[in-house]
C-alpha positions as CSV (number, residue, x, y, z in Angstrom):
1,X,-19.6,38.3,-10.5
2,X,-20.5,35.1,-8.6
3,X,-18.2,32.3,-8.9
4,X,-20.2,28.9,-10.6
5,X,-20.3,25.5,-9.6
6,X,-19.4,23.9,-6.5
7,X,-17.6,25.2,-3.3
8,X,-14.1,24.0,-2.6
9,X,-13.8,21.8,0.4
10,X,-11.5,22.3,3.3
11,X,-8.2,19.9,2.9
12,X,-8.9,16.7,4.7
13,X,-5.7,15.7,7.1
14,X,-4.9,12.5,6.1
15,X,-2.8,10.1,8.6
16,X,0.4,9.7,7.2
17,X,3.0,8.3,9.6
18,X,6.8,7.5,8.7
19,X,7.4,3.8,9.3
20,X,10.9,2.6,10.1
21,X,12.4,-0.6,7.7
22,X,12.0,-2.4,11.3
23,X,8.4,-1.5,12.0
24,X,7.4,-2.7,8.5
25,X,9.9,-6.0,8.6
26,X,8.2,-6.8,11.9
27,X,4.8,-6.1,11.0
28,X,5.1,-9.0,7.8
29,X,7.1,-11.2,9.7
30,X,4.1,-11.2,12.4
31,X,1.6,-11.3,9.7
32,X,3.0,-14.8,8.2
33,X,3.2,-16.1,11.0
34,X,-0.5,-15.7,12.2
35,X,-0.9,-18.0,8.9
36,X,2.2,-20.2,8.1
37,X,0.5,-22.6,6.6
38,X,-1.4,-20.5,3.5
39,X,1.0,-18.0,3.5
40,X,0.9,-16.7,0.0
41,X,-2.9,-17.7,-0.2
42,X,-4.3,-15.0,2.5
43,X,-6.7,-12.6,1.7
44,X,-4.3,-9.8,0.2
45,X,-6.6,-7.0,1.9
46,X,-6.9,-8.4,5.3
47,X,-3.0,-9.5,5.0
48,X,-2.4,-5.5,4.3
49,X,-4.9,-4.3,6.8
50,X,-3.1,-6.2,9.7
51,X,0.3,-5.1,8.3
52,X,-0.8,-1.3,8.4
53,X,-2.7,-1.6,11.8
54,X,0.7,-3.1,13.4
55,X,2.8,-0.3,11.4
56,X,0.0,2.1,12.8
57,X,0.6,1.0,16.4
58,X,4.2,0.9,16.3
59,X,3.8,5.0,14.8
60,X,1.8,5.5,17.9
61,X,3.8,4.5,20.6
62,X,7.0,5.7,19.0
63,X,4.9,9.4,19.4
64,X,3.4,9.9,16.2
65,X,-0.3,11.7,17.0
66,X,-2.7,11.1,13.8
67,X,-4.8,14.5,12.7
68,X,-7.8,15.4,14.7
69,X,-11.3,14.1,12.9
């Protein structure tokens, strides 16, 4: 008996790096102080963004290899 509806999917590999408390501390203190004077009044998803990209760089360099694509 065929089986109905749709094919599974292969699992995506997702990028999930382990961020040290310093990486992360860092990463915010750097982000506030690209913008001192609006601080609380950034753009929540570019504020995030740049937090993660630093985090992500800092994952990198300490030897962390994201999944192939």
């Amino acid at each position: 008996m065929a089986k109905r509806g749709r094919p599974r999917s292969k699992p995506v590999k997702k990028w999930n790096p382990r961020y040290s408390k310093t990486a992360v501390r860092v990463a915010i203190q750097n982000a506030f102080m690209n913008h001192p004077d609006v601080a609380m009044m950034l753009n929540t998803n570019g504020f995030t963004k740049q937090i993660l990209q630093s985090c992500d760089d800092w994952a990198l360099k300490d030897g962390q290899t994201p999944p192939e694509q």
